[in-house]
LUMFI-386018 format. One record per atom (N, C-alpha, C): z negated, x, y. Coordinates in pm, whole numbers, plus 50000, padded with zeros to 5 digits. Each point is the difference from the previous one (the first is absolute). Layout:
N
ZXY;...
END
This chain:
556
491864771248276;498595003750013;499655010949899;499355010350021;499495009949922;498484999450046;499685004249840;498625004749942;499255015350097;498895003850086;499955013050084;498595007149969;499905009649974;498475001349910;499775004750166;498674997250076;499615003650079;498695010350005;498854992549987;499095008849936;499705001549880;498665004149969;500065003949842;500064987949889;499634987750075;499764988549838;500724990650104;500544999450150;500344987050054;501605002649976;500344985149989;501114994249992;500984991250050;500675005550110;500664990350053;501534998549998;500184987050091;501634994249965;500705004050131;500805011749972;500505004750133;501204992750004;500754993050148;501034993950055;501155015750001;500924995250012;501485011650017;499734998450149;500535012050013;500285008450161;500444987750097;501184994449957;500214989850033;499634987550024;499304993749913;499054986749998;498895006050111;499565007250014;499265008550095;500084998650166;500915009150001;500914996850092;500114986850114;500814989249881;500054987850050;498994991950008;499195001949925;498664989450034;499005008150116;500605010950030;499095007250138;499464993150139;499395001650061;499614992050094;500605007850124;500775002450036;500735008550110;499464999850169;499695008650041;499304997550177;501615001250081;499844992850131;501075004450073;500235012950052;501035005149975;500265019250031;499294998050157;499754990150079;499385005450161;499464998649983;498774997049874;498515001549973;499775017049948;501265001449929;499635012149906;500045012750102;500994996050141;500775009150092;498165003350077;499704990150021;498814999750120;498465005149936;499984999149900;499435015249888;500435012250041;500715001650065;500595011649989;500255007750167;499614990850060;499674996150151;501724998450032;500844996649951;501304998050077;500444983250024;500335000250075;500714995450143;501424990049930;499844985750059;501464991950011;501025005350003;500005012350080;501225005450092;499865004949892;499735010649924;500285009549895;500914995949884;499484992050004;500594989749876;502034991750019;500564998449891;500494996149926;500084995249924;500014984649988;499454994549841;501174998249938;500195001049870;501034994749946;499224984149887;499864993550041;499224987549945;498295001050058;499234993349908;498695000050012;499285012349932;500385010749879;499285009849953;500225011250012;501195001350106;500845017450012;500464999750168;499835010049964;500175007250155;500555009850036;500875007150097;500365010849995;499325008550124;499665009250006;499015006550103;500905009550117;500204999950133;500485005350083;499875015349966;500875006649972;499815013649987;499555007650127;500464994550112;499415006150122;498855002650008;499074990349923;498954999750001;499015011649950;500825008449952;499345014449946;500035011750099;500885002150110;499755005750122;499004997450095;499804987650007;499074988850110;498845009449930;499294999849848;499135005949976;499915014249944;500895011150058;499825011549937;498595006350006;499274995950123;498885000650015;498534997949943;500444989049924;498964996649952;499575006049869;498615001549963;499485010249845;500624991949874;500475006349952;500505002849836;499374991549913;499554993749936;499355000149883;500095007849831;499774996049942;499965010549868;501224996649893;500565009249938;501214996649935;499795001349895;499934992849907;500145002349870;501134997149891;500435010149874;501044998450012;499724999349812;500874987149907;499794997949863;501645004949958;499445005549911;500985011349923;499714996049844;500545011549890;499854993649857;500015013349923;499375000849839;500605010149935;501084995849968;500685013349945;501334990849927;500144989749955;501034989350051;499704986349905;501204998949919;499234991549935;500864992549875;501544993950063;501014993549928;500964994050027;499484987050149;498834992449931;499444991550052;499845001450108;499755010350068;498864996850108;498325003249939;499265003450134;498514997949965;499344990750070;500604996850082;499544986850089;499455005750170;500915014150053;499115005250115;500534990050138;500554984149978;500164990950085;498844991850046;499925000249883;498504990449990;498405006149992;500015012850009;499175007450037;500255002050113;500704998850071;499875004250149;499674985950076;500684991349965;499284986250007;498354997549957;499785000649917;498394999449927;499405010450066;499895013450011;499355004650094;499724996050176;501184998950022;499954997150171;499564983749960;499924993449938;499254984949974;498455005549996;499665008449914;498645007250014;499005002850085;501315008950069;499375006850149;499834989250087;500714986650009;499374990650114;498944995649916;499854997049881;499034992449979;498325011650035;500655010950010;498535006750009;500025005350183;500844984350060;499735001550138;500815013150063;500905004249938;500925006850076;501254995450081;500335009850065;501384984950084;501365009849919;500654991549917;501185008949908;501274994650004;500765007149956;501084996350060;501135009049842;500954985349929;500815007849928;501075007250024;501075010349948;501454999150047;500765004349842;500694992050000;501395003149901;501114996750027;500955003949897;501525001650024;499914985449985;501204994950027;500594987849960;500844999549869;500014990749937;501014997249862;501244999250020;500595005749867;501314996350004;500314993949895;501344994050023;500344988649919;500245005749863;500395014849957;500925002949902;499044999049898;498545005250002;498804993849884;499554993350001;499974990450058;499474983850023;501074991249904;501265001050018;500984993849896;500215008649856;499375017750024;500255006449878;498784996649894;499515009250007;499045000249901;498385003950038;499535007750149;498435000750007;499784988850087;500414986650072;499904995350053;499875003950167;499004996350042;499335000150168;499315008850012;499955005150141;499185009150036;499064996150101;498784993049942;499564992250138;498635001849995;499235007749858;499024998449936;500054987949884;498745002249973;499704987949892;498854990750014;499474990249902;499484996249981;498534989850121;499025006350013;499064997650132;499995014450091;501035011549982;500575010250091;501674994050058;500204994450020;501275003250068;500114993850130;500865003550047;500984992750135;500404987450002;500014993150117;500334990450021;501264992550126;500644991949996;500334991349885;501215005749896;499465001249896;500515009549850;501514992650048;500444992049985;501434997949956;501135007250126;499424993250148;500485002350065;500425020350034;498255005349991;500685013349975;500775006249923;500214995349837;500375006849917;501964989550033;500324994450087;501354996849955;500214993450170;500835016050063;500564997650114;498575007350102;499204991650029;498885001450074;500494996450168;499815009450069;500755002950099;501535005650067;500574998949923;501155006550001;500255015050049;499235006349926;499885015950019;500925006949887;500164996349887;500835003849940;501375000949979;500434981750017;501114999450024;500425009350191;499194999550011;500845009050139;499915012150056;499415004549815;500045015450021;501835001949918;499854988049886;501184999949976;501324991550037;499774997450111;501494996550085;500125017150080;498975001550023;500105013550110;500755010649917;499915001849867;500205011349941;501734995549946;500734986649988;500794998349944;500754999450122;499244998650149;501165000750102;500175015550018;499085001149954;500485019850046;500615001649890;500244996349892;501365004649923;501184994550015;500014989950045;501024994750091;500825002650062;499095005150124;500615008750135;500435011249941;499395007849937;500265012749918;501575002049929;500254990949906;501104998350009;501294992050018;499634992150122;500714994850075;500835011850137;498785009949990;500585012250101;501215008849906;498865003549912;501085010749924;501184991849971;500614987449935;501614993649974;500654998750184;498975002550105;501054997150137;500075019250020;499155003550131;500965010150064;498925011849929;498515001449957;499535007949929;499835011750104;499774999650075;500255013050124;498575011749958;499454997349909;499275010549968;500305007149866;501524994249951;500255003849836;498554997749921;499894989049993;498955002049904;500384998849836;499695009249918;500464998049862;499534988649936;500814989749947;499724992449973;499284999249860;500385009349933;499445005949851;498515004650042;499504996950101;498975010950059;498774991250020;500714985550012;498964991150037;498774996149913;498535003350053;499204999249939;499194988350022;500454990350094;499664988450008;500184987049947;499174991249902;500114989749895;499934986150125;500264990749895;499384984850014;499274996349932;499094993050023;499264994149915;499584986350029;499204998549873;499734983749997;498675000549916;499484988650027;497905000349984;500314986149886;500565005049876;500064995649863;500115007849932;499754996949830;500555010749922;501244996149953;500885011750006;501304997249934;501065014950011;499825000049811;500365012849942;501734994850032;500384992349988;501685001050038;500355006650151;499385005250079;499995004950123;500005011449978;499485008449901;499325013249993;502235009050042;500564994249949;501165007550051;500724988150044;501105002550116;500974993550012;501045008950096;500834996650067;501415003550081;500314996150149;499405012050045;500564992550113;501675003650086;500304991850071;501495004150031;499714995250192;500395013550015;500635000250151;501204996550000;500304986650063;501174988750071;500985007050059;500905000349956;501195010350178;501744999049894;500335006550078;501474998549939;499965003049830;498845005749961;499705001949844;498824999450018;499964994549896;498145000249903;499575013649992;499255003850045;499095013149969;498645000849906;499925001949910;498724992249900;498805012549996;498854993750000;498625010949967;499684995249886;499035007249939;499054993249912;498414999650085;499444990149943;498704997550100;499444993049883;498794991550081;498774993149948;499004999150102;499704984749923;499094994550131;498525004149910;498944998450105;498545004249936;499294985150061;498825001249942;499344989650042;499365005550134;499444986450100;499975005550119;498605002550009;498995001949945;498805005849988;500465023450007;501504998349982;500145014149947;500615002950158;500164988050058;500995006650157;499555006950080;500265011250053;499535014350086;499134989450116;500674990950031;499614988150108;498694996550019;499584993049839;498975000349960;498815010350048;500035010349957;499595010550021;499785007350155;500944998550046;500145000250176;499764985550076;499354992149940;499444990850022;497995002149999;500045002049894;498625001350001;499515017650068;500555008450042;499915010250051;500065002150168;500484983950060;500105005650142;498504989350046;500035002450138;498454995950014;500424989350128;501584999750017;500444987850090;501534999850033;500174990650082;501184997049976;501235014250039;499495000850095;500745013450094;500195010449900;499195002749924;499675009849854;500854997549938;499754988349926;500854992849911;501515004149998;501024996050141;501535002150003;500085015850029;499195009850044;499845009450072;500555001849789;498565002349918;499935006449859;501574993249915;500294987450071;501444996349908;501085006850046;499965003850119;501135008750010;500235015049954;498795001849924;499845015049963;500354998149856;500074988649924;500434996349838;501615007750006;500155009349933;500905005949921;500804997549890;500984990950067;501234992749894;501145007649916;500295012250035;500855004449897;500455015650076;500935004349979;500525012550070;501165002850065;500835006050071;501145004150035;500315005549900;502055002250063;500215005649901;500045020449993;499164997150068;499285018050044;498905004349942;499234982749964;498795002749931;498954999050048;500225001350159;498764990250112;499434986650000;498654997349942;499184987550021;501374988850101;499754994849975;499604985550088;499164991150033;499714997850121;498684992950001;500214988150082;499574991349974;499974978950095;500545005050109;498815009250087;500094998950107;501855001450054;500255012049951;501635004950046;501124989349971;499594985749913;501064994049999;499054986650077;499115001050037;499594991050113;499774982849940;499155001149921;499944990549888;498874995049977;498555005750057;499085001850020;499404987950071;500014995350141;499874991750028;500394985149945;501254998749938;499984986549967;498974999149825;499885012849945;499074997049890;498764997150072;499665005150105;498315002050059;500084984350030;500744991150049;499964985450053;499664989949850;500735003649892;499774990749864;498655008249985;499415009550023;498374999549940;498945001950142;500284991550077;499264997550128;498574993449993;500014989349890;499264991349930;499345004249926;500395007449907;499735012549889;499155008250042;499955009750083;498825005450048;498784996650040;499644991650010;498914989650046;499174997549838;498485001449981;499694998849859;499684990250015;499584990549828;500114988850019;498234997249895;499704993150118;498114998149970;500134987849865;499585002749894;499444987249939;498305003349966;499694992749865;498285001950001;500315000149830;498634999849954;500095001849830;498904987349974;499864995349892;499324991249941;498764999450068;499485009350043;498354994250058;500185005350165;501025001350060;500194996850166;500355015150047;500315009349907;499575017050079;501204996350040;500405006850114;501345003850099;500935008349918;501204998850010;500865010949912;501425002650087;500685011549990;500895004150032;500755003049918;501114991749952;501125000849902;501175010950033;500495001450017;501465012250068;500215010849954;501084994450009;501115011749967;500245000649824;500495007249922;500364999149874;500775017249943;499795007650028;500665011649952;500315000649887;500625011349888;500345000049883;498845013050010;499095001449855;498975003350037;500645013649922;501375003249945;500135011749911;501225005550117;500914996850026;501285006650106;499344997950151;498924992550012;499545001750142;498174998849959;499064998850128;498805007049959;499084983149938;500104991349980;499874989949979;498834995150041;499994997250144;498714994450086;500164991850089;499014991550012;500744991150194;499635007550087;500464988550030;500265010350175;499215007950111;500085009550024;499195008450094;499214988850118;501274990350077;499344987150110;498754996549911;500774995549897;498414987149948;498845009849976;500165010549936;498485011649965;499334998150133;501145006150125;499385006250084;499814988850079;500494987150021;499324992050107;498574990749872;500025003849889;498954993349881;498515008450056;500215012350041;499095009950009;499484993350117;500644997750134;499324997350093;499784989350023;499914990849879;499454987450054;499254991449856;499335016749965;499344992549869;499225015350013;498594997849932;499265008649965;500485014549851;500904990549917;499955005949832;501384992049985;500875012449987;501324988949925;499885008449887;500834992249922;500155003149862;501654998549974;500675012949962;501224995749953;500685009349873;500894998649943;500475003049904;501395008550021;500335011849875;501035006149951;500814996449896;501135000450011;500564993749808;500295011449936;499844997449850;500055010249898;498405003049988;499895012849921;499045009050045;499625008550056;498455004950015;499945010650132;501065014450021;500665004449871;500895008850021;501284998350048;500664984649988;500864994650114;499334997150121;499574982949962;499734997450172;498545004250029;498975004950006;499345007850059;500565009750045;500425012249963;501175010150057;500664995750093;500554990449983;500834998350123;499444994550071;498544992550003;499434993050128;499345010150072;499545005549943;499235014850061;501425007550089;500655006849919;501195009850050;501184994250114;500184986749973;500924995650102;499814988650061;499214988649980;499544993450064;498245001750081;499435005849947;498795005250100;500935011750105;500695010549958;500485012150073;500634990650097;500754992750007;500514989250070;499524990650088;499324998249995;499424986350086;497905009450036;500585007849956;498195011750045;498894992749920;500194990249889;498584996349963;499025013449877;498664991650036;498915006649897;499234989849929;501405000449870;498674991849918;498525003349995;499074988549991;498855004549950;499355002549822;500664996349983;500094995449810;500694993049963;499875003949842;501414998649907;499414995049881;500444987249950;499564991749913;501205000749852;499325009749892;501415001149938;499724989749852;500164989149994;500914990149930;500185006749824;499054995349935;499775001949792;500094990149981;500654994249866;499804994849911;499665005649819;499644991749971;499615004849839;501474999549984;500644991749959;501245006149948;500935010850027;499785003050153;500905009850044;498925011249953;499414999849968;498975013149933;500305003649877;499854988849916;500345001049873;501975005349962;500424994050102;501745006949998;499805011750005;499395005050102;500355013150015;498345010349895;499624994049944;499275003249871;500374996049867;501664996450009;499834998849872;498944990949904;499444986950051;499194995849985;498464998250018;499865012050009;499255008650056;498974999150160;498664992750058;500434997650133;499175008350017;499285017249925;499165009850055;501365006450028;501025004249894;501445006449989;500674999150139;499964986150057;501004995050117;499245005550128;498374998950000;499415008050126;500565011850080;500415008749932;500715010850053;501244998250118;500514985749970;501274995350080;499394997850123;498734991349989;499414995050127;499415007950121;499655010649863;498875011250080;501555011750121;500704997849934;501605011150025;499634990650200;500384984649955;500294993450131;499035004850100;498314995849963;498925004350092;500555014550020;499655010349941;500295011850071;501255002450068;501044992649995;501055004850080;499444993350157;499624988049988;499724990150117;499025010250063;498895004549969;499365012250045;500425009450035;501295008449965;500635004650101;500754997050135;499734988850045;500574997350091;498664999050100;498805000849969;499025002650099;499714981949983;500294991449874;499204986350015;498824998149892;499254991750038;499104999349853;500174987849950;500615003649866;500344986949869;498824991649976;500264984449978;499164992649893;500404998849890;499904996949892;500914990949881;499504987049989;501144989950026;499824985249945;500444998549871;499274996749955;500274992249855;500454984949966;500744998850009;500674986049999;499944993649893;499614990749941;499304992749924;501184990049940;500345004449866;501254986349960;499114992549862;500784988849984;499594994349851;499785007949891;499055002749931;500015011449869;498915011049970;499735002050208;499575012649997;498724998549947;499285005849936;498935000649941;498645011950106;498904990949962;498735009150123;500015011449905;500655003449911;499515014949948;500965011150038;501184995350019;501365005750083;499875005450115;499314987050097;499794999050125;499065011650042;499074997749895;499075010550058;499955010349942;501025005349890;500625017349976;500945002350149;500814988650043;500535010450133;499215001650086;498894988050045;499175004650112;498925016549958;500044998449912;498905015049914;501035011150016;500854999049953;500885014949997;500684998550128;499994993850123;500714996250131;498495013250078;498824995049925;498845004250121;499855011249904;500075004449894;500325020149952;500675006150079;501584992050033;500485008550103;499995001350152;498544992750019;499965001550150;500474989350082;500794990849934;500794988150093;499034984849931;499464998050119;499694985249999;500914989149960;499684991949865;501094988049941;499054984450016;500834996350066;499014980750011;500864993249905;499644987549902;500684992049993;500154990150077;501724992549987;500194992450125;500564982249921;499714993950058;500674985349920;500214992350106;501295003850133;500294995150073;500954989349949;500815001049924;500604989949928;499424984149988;498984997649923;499064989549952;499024999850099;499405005850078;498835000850102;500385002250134;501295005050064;500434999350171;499095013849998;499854999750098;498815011050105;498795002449924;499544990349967;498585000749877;500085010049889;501245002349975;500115009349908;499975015450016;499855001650162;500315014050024;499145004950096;498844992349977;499085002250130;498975017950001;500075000249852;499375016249957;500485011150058;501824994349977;501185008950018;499835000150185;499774989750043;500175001150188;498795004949988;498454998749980;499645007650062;499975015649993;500585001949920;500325018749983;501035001950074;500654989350044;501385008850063;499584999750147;499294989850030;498855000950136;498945013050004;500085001149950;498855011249951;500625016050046;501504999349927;500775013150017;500715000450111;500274987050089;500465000050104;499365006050127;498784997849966;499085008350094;500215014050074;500525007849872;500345006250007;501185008250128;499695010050089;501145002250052;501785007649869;500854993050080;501585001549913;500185014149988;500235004349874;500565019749997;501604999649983;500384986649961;501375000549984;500795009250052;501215006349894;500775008950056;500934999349882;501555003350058;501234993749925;500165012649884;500485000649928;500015011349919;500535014450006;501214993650076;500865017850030;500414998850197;500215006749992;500795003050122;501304997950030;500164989150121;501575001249988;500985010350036;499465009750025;500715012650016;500695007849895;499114994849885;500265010249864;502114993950007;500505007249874;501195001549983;500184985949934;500354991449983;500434990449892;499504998949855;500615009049963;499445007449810;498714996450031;499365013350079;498395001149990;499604985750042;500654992850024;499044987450018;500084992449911;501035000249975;500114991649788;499535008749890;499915013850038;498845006749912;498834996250022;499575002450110;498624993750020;499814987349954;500584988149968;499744990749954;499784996149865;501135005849951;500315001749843;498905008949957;499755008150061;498955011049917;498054995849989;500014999250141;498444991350031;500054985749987;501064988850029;499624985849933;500174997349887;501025001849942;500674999149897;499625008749859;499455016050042;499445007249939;501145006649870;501605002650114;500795004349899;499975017550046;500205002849893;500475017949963;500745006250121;501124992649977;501315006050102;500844992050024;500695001750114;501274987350016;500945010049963;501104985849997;501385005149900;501174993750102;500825007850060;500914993850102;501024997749942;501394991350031;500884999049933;501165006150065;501205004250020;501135004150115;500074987250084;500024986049973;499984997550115;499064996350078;498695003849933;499274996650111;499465014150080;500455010549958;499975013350043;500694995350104;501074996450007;501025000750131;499994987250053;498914988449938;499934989350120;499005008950111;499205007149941;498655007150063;500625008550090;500945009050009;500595008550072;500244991750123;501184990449955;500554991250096;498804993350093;499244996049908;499004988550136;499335013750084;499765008649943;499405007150083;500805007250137;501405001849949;501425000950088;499514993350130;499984989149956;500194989850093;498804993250076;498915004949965;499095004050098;498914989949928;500164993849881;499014991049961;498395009449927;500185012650018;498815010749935;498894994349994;499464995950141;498844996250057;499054983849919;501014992849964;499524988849966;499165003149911;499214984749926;498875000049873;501664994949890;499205004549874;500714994749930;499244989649896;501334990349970;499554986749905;500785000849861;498735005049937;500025000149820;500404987949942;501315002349928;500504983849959;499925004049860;498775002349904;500094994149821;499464992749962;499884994749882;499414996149940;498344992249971;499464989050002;498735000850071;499174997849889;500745003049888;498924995749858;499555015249926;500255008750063;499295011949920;500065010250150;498805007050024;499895012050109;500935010549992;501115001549858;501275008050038;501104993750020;501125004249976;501394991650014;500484995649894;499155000049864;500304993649880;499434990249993;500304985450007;499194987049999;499295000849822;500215009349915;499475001749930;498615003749980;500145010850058;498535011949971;499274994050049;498794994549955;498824990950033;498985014650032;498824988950062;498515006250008;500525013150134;499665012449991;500095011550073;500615010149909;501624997350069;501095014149889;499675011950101;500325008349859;499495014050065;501475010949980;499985011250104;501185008149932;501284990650003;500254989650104;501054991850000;501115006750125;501164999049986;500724999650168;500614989550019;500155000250124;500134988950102;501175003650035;501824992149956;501144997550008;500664999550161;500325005350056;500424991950159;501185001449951;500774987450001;501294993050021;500815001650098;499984996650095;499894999850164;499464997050102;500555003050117;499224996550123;500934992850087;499584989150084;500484997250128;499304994850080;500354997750140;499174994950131;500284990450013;498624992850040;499704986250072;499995004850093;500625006050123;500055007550132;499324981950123;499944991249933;499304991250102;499154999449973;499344995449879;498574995149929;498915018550033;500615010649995;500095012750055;499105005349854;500714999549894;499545010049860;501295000749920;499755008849946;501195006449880;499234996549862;501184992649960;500074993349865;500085012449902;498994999149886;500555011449892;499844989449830;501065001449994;500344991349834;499655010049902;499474996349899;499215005749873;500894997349940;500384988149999;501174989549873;500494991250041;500804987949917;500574990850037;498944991150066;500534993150137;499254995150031;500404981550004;499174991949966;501024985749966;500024994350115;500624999750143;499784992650133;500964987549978;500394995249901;500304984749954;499664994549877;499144996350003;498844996549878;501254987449911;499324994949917;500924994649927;499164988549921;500564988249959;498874988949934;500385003849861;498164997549928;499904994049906;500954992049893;499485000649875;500834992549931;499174982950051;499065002349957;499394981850075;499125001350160;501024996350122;499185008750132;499034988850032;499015005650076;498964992650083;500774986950028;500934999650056;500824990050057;500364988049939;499714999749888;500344991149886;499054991149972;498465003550083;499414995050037;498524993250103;501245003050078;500044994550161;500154984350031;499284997150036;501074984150042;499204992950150;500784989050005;499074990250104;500314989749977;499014993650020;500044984250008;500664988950090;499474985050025;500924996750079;498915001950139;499104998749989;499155003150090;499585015650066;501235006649966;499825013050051;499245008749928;498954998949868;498845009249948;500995004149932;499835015150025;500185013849890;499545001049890;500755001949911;498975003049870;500765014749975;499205008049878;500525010949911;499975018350082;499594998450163;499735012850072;498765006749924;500235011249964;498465007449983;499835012950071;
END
């Protein structure tokens, strides 16, 4: 139990995320479904509180009007997190309570920080999802069968190359991993050996499966037919001429499309006070664009007035990429953009400082404004914060033109963010100007210039030889056209997780490049990127447990 300053002199005894959770009063998902006007037939239950939703069901209504999208983003955050889970929860809790019909969507969890060190991704407190345990460990089996799918395609992969190999594929060439949805740094290298009259050995490494291209070409197709159509376009390694390879040519495609048949289908739960939610999908929010899935947005839109969903990182990662490759993608127009403060992440990037740290926040609003959306700022409310804090960011938030609410969805659900919904009701009104930032026509460079220079606000980029000649090559090979996905760092707006606040006169490193030729963007690495996370000296996991009666303890 922790101590939660709520308002200015009250005092209360806030329960853990968890105790929360379980003492919830849960509706049956065909109560939560028929809110939503859907149908027996639609449905899939997996027990009494989850459901999985017919994806067909988003053709049946291409017809029908849109509702409003709103989308929670962050300034730079801290190591921590700023909490933009549970703001997207606490707001869309808001918006019904002020009689709107809303509707959440987020990624799904993965196991590797739930046993590491940030725990769950489910929200918190009187904001989150429901039922907490079940989503945050397994859920529906969307994960594990993004990762059977991805370990049978390494499989087949080289199970071809040790038999007859009829496309020479270089085996040194192969750019396709395994992975597994834990953390575990003993994976980061190992050996593999093609079987045959001699051992033939690679070096490899598995990633966690939040990092699998799969993933990613999962939440990017809009159905099933899509789905095996985009896996056969994933690009596993090269000839020995130097020609791509792609699923389709070794015909591999279909039996992955059958293990995520289930998988495509989003999966409905509700949050602490009954709002509808759409969990799916799980991307890696730095090597891929880190959002759910295009289905759940786009069937959330037509069967809810106001969804509310979220980016990971901050707005110069996943905003960027929700705008640039998942709106360019699936044709949406957000209506507004809710970008996610805390006092501490102010004071980091002030040096203590939280007039100093404004500048970071103000960087986010104006970039989000170039994309043709209009920003709010939430202020997210933790233990500590003081009303004199609170109300230097809301004061220097409205100098620069951007409206700041405080929010205490945490300790209060929906109650806490009702100021914040009605402004975002307010801006929704509004017809959408949205528009993606560059053109996909431009050259490659110019589109990672354009990024680096206007989001990021660096000087000049700095190429390296090989990513000069990954750039040549993808463009060779016909990948020019795609968006590209910025993989650095998400704790400072350059590629130094150092330089706090807004660095100036900085450049921006490109490492290399390669294609997600299914998920359909080109990867550009700043730096090392960690796609097998690694535990703690004391992990989450240590304390986890259950009882004999089945209760969980130790999830947060």
């Amino acid at each position: 139990m922790q101590s939660f300053k709520y308002r200015k002199a009250e005092i209360i005894t806030m329960k853990s995320s968890l105790e929360i959770a379980q003492k919830a009063k849960l509706k049956p998902i065909s109560n939560i479904a028929k809110k939503l006007s859907l149908k027996e037939k639609d449905l899939e239950q997996y027990g009494n509180f989850i459901a999985k939703v017919d994806v067909g069901l988003l053709k049946k209504m291409k017809n029908k009007r849109d509702g409003k999208l709103v989308l929670i983003t962050a300034m730079t955050p801290t190591s921590r997190g700023e909490g933009k889970t549970t703001i997207t929860v606490g707001l869309a809790q808001a918006l019904q309570r002020l009689g709107k019909k809303s509707m959440i969507c987020l990624r799904e969890p993965s196991l590797g920080p739930l046993f590491g060190i940030k725990g769950g991704a489910a929200g918190g407190g009187y904001s989150q999802v429901l039922p907490m345990e079940d989503i945050n460990l397994h859920f529906t089996g969307d994960i594990p069968a993004v990762t059977a799918a991805d370990n049978l395609l390494a499989a087949l992969i080289d199970n071809y190359i040790s038999r007859e190999n009829k496309l020479e594929i270089n085996p040194a060439s192969i750019t396709w991993r395994r992975v597994l949805d834990v953390n575990d740094r003993s994976l980061r290298e190992v050996e593999i050996c093609h079987s045959g009259d001699v051992c033939i050995t690679r070096d490899d490494f598995f990633m966690i499966s939040a990092a699998s291209e799969i993933m990613a070409v999962l939440c990017l197709s809009e159905s099933l037919m899509e789905l095996k159509k985009n896996l056969g376009e994933i690009v596993i390694g090269f000839t020995r001429k130097g020609k791509p390879v792609k699923v389709r040519q070794l015909g591999f495609q279909g039996a992955m499309a059958v293990l995520l048949r289930k998988a495509i289908n989003p999966n409905l739960v509700q949050s602490v006070e009954g709002t509808p939610a759409f969990v799916h999908g799980g991307p890696f929010a730095n090597i891929a664009h880190g959002c759910n899935s295009i289905i759940a947005t786009k069937l959330a839109l037509k069967l809810s007035d106001f969804v509310v969903t979220e980016a990971g990182f901050g707005a110069d990662l996943g905003a960027e990429k929700f705008f640039d490759i998942k709106c360019r993608k699936g044709k949406l127009k957000p209506n507004a953009v809710v970008i996610v403060a805390t006092i501490r992440a102010l004071k980091e990037h002030g040096n203590g400082s939280i007039k100093k740290g404004i500048p970071n926040l103000a960087k986010h609003a104006a970039n989000i404004k170039k994309f043709g959306v209009v920003p709010v700022v939430a202020l997210n409310q933790f233990k500590g914060d003081s009303e004199k804090e609170i109300e230097t960011v809301v004061k220097e938030c409205r100098r620069l033109g951007v409206k700041a609410f405080r929010t205490d969805v945490f300790a209060a659900g929906g109650k806490g963010a009702i100021v914040l919904a009605k402004e975002v009701v307010g801006v929704c009104k509004k017809k959408s100007r949205f528009k993606p930032l560059y053109s996909l026509k431009l050259p490659i460079m110019k589109k990672i210039e354009k990024i680096a220079k206007e989001i990021y606000g660096a000087s000049s980029v700095n190429y390296s030889l090989t990513a000069e000649k990954d750039i040549v090559q993808l463009q060779k090979n016909g990948f020019g056209l795609l968006p590209v996905c910025m993989s650095k760092t998400p704790l400072s707006l350059s590629d130094n997780p150092k330089l706090k606040g807004v660095p100036e006169n900085f450049k921006v490193h490109i490492k290399s490049a390669r294609v997600s030729s299914g998920a359909g963007f080109i990867v550009v690495l700043t730096g090392e990127v960690m796609t097998m996370p690694g535990l703690p000296e004391k992990p989450a996991a240590l304390n986890i447990d259950i009882d004999a009666n089945g209760k969980i303890k130790g999830l947060f």
